[in-house]
VODOPA-92472 format. One record per residue: x, y, z of N, C-alpha, C, O in turn; residue number from 1; residue in three letters. Coordinates in pm, whole numbers. Each point is the difference from the previous one (the first is absolute). Layout:
! VODOPA-92472
nc1: X, nc2: Y, nc3: Z, cac1: X, cac2: Y, cac3: Z, cc1: X, cc2: Y, cc3: Z, oc1: X, oc2: Y, oc3: Z, resi: NUM, resn: ALA;
...
END
This chain:
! VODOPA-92472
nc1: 12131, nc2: 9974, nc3: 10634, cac1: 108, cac2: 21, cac3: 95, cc1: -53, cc2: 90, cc3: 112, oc1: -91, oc2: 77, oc3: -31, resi: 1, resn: UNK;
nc1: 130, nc2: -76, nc3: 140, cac1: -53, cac2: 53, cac3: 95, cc1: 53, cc2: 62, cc3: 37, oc1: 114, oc2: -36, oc3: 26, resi: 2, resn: UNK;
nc1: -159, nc2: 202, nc3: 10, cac1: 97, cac2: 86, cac3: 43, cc1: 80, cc2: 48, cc3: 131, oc1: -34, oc2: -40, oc3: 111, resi: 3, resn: UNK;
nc1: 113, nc2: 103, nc3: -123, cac1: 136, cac2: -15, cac3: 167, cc1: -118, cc2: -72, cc3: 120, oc1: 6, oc2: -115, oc3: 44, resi: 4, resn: UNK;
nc1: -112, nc2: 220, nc3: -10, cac1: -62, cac2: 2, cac3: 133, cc1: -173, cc2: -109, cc3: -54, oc1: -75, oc2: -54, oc3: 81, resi: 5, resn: UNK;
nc1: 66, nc2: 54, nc3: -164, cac1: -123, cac2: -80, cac3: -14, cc1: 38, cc2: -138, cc3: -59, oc1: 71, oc2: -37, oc3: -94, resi: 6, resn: UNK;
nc1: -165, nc2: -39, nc3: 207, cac1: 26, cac2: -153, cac3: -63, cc1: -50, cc2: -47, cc3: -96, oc1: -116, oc2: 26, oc3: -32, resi: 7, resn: UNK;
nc1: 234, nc2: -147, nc3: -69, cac1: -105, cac2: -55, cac3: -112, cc1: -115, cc2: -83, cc3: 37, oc1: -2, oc2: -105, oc3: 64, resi: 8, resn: UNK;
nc1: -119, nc2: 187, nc3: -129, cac1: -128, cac2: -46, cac3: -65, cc1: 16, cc2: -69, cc3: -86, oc1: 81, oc2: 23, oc3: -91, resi: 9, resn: UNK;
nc1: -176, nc2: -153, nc3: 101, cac1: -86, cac2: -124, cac3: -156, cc1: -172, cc2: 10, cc3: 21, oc1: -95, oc2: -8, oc3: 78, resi: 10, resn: UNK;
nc1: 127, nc2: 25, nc3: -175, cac1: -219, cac2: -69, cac3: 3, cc1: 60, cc2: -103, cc3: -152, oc1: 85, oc2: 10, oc3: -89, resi: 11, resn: UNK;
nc1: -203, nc2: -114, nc3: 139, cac1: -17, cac2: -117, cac3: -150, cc1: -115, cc2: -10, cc3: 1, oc1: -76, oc2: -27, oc3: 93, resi: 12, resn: UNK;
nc1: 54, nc2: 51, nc3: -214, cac1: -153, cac2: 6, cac3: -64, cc1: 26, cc2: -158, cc3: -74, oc1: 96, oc2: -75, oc3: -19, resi: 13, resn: UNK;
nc1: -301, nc2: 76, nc3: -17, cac1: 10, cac2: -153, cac3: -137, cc1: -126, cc2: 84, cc3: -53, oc1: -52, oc2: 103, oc3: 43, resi: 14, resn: UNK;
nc1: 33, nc2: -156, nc3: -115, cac1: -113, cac2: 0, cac3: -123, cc1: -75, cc2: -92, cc3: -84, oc1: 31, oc2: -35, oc3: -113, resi: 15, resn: UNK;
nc1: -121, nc2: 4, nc3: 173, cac1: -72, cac2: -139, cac3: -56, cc1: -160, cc2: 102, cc3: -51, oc1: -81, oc2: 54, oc3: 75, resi: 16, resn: UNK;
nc1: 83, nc2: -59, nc3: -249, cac1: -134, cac2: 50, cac3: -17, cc1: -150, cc2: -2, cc3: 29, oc1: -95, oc2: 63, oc3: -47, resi: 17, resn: UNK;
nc1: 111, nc2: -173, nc3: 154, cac1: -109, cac2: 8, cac3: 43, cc1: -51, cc2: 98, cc3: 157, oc1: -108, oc2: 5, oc3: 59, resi: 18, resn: UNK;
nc1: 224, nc2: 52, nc3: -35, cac1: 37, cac2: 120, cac3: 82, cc1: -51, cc2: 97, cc3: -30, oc1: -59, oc2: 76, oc3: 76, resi: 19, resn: UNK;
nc1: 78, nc2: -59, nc3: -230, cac1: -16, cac2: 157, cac3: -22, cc1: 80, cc2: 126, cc3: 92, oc1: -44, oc2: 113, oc3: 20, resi: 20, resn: UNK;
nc1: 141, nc2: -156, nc3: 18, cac1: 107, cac2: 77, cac3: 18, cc1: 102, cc2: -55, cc3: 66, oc1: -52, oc2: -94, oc3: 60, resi: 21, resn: UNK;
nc1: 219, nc2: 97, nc3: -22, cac1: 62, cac2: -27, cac3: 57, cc1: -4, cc2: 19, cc3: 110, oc1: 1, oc2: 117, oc3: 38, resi: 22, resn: UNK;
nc1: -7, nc2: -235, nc3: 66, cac1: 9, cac2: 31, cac3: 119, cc1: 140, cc2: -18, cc3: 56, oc1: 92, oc2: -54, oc3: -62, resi: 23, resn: UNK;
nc1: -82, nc2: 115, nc3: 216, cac1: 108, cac2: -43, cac3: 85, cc1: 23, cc2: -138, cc3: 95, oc1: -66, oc2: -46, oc3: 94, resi: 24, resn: UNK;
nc1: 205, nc2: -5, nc3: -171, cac1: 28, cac2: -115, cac3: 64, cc1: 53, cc2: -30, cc3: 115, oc1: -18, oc2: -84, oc3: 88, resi: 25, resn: UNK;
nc1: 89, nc2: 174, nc3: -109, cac1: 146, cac2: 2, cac3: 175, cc1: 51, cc2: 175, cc3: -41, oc1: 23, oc2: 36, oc3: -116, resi: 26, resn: UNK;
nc1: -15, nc2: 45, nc3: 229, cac1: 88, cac2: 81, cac3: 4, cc1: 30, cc2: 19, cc3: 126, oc1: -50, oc2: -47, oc3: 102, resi: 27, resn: UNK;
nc1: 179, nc2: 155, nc3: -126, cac1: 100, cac2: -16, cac3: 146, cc1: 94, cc2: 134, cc3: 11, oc1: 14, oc2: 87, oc3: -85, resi: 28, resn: UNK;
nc1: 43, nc2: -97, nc3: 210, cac1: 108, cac2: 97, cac3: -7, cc1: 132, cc2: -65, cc3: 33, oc1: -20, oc2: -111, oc3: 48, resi: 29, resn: UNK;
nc1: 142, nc2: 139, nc3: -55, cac1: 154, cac2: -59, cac3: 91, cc1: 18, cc2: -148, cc3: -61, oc1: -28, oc2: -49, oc3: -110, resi: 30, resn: UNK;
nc1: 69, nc2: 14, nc3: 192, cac1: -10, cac2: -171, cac3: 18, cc1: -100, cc2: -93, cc3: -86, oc1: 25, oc2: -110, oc3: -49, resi: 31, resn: UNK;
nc1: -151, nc2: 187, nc3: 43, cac1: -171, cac2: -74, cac3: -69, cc1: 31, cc2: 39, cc3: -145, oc1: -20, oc2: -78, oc3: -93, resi: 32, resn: UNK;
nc1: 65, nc2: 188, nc3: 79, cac1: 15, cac2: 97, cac3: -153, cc1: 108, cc2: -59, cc3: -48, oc1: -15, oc2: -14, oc3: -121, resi: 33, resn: UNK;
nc1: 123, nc2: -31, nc3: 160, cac1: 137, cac2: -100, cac3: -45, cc1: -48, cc2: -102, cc3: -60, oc1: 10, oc2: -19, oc3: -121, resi: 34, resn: UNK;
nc1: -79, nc2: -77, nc3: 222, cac1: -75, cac2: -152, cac3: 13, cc1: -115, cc2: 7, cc3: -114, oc1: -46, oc2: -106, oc3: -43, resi: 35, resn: UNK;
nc1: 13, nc2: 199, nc3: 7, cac1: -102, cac2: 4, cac3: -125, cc1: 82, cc2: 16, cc3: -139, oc1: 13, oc2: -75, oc3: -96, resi: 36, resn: UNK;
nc1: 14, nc2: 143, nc3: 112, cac1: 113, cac2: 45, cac3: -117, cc1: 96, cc2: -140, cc3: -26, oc1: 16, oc2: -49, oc3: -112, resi: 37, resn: UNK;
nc1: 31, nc2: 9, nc3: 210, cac1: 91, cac2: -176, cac3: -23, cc1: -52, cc2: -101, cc3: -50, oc1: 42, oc2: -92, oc3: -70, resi: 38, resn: UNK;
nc1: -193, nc2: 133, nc3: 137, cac1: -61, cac2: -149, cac3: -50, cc1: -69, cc2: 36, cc3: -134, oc1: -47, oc2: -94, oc3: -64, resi: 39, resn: UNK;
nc1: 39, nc2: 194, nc3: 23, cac1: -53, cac2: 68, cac3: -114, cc1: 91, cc2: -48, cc3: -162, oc1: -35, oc2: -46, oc3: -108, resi: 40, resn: UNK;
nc1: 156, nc2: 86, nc3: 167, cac1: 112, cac2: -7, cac3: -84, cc1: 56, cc2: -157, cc3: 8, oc1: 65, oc2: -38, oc3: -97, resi: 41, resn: UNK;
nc1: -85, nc2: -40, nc3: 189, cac1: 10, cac2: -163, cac3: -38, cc1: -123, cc2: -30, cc3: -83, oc1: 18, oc2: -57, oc3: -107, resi: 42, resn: UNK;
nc1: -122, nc2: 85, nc3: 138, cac1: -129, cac2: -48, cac3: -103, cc1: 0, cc2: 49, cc3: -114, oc1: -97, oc2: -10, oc3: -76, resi: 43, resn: UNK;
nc1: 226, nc2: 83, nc3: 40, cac1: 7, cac2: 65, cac3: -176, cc1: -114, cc2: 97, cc3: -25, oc1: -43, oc2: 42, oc3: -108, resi: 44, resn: UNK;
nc1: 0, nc2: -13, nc3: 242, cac1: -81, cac2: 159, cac3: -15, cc1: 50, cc2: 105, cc3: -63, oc1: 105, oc2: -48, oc3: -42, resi: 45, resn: UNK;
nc1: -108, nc2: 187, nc3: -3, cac1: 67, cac2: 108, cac3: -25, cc1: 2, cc2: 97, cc3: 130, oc1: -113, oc2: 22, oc3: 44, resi: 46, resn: UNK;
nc1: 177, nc2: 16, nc3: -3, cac1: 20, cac2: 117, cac3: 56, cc1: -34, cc2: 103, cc3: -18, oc1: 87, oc2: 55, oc3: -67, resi: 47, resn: UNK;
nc1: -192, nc2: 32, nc3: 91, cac1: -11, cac2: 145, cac3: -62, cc1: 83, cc2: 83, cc3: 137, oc1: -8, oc2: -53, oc3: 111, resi: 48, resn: UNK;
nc1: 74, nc2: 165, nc3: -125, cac1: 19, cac2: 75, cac3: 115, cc1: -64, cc2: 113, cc3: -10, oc1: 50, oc2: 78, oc3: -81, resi: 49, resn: UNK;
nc1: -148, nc2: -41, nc3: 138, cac1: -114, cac2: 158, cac3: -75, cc1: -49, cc2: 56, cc3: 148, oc1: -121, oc2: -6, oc3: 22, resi: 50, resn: UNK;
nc1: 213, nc2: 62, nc3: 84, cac1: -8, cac2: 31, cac3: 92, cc1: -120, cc2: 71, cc3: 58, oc1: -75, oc2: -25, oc3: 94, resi: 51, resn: UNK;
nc1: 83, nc2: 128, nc3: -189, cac1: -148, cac2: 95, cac3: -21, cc1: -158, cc2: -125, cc3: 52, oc1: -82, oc2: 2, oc3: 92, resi: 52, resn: UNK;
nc1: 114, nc2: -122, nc3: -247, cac1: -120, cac2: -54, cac3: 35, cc1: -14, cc2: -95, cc3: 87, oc1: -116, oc2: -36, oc3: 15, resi: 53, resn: UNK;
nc1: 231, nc2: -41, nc3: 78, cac1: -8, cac2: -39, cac3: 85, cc1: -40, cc2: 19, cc3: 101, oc1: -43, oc2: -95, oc3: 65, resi: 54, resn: UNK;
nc1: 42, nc2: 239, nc3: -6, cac1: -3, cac2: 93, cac3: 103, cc1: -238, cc2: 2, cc3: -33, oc1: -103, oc2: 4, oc3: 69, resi: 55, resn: UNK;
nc1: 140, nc2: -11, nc3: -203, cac1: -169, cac2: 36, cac3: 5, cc1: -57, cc2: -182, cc3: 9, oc1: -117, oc2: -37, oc3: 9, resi: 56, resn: UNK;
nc1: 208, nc2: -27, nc3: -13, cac1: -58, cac2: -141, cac3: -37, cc1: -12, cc2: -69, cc3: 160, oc1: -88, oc2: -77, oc3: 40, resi: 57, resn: UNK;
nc1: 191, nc2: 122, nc3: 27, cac1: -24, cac2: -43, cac3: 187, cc1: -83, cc2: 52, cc3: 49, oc1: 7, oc2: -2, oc3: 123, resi: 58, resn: UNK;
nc1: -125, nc2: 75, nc3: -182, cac1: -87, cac2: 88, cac3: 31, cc1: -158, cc2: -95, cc3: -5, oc1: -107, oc2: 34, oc3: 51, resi: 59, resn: UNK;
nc1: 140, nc2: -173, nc3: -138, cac1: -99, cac2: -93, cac3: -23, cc1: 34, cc2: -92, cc3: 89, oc1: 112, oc2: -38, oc3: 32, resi: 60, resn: UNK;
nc1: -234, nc2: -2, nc3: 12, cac1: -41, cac2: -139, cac3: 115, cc1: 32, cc2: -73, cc3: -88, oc1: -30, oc2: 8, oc3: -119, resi: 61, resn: UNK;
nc1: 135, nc2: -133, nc3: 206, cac1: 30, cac2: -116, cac3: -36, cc1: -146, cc2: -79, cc3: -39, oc1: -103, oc2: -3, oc3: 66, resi: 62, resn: UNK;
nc1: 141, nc2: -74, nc3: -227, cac1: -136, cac2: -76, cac3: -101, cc1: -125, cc2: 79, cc3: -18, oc1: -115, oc2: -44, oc3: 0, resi: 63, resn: UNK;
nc1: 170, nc2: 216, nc3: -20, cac1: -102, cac2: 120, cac3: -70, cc1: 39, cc2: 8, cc3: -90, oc1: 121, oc2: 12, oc3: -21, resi: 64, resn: UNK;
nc1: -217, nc2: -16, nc3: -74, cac1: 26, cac2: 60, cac3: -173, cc1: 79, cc2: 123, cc3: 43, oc1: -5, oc2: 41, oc3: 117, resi: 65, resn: UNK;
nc1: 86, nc2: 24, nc3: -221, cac1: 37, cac2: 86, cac3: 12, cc1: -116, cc2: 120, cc3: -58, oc1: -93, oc2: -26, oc3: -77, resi: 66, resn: UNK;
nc1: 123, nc2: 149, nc3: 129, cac1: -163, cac2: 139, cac3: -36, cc1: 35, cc2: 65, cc3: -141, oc1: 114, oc2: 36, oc3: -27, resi: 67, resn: UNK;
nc1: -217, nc2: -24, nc3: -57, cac1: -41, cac2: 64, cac3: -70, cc1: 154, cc2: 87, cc3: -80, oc1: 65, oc2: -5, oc3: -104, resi: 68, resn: UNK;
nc1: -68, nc2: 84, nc3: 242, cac1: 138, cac2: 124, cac3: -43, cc1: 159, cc2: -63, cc3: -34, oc1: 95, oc2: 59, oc3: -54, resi: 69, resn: UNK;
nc1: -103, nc2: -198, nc3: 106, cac1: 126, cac2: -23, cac3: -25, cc1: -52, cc2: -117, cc3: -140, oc1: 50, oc2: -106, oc3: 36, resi: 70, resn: UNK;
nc1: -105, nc2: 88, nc3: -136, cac1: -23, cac2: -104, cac3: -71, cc1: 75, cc2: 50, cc3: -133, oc1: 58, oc2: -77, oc3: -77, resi: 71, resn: UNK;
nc1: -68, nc2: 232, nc3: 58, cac1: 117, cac2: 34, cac3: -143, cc1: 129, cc2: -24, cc3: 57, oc1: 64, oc2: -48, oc3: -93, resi: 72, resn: UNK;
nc1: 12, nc2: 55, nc3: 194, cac1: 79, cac2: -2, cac3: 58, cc1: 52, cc2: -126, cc3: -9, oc1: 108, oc2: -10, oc3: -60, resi: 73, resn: UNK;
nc1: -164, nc2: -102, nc3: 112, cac1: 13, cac2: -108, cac3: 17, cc1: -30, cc2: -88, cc3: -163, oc1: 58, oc2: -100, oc3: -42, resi: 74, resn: UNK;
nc1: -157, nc2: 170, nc3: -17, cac1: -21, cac2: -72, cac3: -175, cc1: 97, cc2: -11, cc3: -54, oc1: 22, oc2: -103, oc3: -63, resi: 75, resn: UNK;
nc1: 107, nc2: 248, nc3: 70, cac1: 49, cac2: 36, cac3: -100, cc1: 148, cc2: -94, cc3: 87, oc1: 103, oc2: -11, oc3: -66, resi: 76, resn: UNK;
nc1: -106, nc2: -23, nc3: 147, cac1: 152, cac2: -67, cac3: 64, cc1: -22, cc2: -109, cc3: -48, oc1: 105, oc2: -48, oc3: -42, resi: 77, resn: UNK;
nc1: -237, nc2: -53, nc3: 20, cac1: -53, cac2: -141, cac3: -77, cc1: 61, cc2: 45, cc3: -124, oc1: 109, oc2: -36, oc3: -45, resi: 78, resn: UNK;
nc1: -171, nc2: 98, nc3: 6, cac1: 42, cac2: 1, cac3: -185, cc1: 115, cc2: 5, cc3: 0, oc1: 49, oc2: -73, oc3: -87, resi: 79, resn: UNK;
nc1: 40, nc2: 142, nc3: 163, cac1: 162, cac2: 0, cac3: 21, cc1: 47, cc2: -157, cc3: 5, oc1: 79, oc2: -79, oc3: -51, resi: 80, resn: UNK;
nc1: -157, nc2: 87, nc3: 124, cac1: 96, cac2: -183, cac3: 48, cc1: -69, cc2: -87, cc3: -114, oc1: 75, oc2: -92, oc3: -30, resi: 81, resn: UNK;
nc1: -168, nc2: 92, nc3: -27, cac1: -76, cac2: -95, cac3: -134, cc1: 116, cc2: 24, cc3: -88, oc1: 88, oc2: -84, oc3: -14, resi: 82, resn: UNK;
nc1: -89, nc2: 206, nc3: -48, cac1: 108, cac2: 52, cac3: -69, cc1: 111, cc2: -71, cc3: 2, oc1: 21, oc2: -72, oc3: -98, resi: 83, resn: UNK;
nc1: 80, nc2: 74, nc3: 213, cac1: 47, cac2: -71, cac3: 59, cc1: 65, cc2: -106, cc3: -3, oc1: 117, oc2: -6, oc3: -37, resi: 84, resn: UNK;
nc1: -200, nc2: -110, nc3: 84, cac1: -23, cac2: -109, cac3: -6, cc1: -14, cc2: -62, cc3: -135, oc1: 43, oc2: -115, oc3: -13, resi: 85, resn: UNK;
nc1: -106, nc2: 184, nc3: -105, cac1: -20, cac2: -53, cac3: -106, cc1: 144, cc2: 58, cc3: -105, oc1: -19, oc2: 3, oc3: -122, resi: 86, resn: UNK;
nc1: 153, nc2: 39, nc3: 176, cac1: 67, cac2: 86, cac3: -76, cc1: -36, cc2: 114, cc3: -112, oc1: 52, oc2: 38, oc3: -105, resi: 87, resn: UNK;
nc1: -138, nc2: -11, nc3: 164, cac1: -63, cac2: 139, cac3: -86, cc1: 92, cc2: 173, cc3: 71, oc1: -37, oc2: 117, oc3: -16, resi: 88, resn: UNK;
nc1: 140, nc2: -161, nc3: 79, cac1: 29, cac2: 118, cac3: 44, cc1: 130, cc2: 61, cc3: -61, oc1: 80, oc2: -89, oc3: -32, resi: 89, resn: UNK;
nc1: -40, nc2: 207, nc3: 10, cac1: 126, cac2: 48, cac3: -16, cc1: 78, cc2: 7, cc3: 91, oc1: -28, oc2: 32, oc3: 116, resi: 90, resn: UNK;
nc1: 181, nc2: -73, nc3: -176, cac1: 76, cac2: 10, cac3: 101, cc1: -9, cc2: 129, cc3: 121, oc1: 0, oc2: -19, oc3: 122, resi: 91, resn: UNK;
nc1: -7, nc2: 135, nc3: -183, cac1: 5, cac2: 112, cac3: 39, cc1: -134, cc2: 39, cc3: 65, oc1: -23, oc2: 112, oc3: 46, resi: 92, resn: UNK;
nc1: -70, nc2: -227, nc3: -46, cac1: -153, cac2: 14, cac3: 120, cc1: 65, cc2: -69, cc3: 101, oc1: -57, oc2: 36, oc3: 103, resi: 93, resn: UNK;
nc1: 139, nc2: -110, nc3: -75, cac1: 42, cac2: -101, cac3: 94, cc1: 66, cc2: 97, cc3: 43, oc1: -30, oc2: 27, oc3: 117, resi: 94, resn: UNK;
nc1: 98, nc2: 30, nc3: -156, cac1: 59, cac2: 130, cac3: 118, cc1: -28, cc2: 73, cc3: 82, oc1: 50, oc2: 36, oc3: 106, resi: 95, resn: UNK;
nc1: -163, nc2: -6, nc3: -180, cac1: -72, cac2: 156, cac3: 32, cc1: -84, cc2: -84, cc3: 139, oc1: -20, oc2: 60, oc3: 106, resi: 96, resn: UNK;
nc1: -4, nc2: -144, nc3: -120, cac1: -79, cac2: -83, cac3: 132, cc1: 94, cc2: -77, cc3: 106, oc1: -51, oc2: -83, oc3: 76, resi: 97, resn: UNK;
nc1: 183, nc2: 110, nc3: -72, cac1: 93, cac2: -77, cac3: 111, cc1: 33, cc2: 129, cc3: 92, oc1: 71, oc2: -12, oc3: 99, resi: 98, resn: UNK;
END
């Protein structure tokens, strides 16, 4: 969610192991940050909202791996969504992440 005076931010990452790290797909601000997020959420993507790491994630050139410093950061939001995805989660983890 984006706050009173700052506009909403998206970055979309992918991950194909032959990367060796997630890179950046599309990110945006206003209007671009909406349009990512829409088309995100029709393709049955998940949504993360992690403002903090967004702010560090518009910080990567569009189709750059993401660096070093953000890879626990970014590992541990995968395992979230694996988790996830495979119903391995508690109700009460689904909270704590909306």
């Amino acid at each position: 969610m984006a706050e009173a005076n700052k506009p909403l931010q998206a970055v979309a990452l992918t991950y194909e192991m032959e990367d060796g790290a997630p890179r950046v797909v599309a990110k945006g601000r206003g209007l671009m940050a909406e349009e990512i997020i829409r088309r995100a959420k029709e393709a049955g993507v998940y949504v993360h909202e992690s403002p903090e790491l967004v702010s560090l994630l518009m910080q990567v050139d569009l189709d750059e791996r993401i660096p070093p410093a953000l890879y626990v950061a970014v590992a541990e939001l995968l395992a979230w969504l694996y988790r996830l995805e495979q119903g391995l989660l508690e109700p009460s983890e689904l909270k704590s992440a909306q």
